[in-house]
C-alpha positions as CSV (number, residue, x, y, z in Angstrom):
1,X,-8.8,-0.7,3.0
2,X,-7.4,-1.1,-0.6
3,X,-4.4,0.0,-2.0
4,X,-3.5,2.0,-5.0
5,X,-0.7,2.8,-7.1
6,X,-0.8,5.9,-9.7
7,X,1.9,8.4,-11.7
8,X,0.8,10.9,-10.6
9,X,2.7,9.7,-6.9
10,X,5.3,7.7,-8.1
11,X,7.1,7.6,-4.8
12,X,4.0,6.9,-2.7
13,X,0.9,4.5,-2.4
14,X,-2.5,5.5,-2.2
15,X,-5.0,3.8,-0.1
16,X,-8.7,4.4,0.4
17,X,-10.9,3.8,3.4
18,X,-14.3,5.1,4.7
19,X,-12.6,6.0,7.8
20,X,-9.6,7.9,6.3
21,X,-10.6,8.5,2.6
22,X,-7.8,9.2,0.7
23,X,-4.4,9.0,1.2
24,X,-1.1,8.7,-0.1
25,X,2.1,7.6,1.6
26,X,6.2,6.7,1.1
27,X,6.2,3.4,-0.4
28,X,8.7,3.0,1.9
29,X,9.2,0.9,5.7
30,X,6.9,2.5,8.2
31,X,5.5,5.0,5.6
32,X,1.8,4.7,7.2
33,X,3.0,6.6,9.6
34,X,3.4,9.3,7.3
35,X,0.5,9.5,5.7
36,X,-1.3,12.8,4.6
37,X,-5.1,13.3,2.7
38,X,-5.1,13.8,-0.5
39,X,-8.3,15.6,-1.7
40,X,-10.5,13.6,-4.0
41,X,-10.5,15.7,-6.8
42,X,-6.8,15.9,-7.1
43,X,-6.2,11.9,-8.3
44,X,-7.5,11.3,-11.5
45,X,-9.5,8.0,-11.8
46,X,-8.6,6.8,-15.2
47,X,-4.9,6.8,-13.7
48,X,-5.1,4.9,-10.6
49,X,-4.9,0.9,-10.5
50,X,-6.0,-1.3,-7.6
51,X,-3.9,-3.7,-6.1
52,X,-3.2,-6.4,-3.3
53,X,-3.0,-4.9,0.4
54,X,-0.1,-7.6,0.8
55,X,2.2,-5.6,-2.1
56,X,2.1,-2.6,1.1
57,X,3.7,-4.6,3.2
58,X,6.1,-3.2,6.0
59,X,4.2,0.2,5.7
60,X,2.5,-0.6,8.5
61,X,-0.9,0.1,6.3
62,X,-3.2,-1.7,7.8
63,X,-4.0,-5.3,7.0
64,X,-1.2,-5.9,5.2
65,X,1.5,-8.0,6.6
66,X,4.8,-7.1,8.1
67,X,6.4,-8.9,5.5
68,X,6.8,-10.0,1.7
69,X,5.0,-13.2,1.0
70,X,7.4,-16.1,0.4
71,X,8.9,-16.2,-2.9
72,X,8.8,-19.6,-4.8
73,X,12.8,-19.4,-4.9
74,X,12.9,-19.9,-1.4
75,X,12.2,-22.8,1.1
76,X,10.0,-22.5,3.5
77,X,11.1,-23.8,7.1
78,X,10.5,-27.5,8.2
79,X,7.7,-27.5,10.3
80,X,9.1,-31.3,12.2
């Protein structure tokens, strides 16, 4: 799966699989869920950027985790 962000959806992600081609989706908490195919030749390729599965996450997309990775301002719990 990757994950793809372009102008032409501002409000959405798209993501690309061989199982489920294209799509785009609500950038948005549980927006997998609402996913719907977008035809090939309708994204143009010069506008669409790759980037990191984790930036999807809460979309329930899959791979991506549940949650934001943790920031650098905060501390992370003591494990002891």
């Amino acid at each position: 799966m990757k994950l793809y962000r372009c102008p032409e959806f501002p409000m959405h992600w798209l993501a690309f699989s061989e199982k489920e081609r294209w799509v785009k989706f609500p950038a948005e908490s549980g927006g997998w869920q609402k996913r719907q195919i977008v035809p090939t030749r309708s994204i143009k390729p010069i506008l669409k950027q790759q980037i990191p599965l984790w930036l999807g996450f809460n979309t329930g997309i899959p791979g991506a985790p549940r949650q934001s990775a943790p920031s650098a301002d905060r501390p992370l719990r003591n494990a002891a």
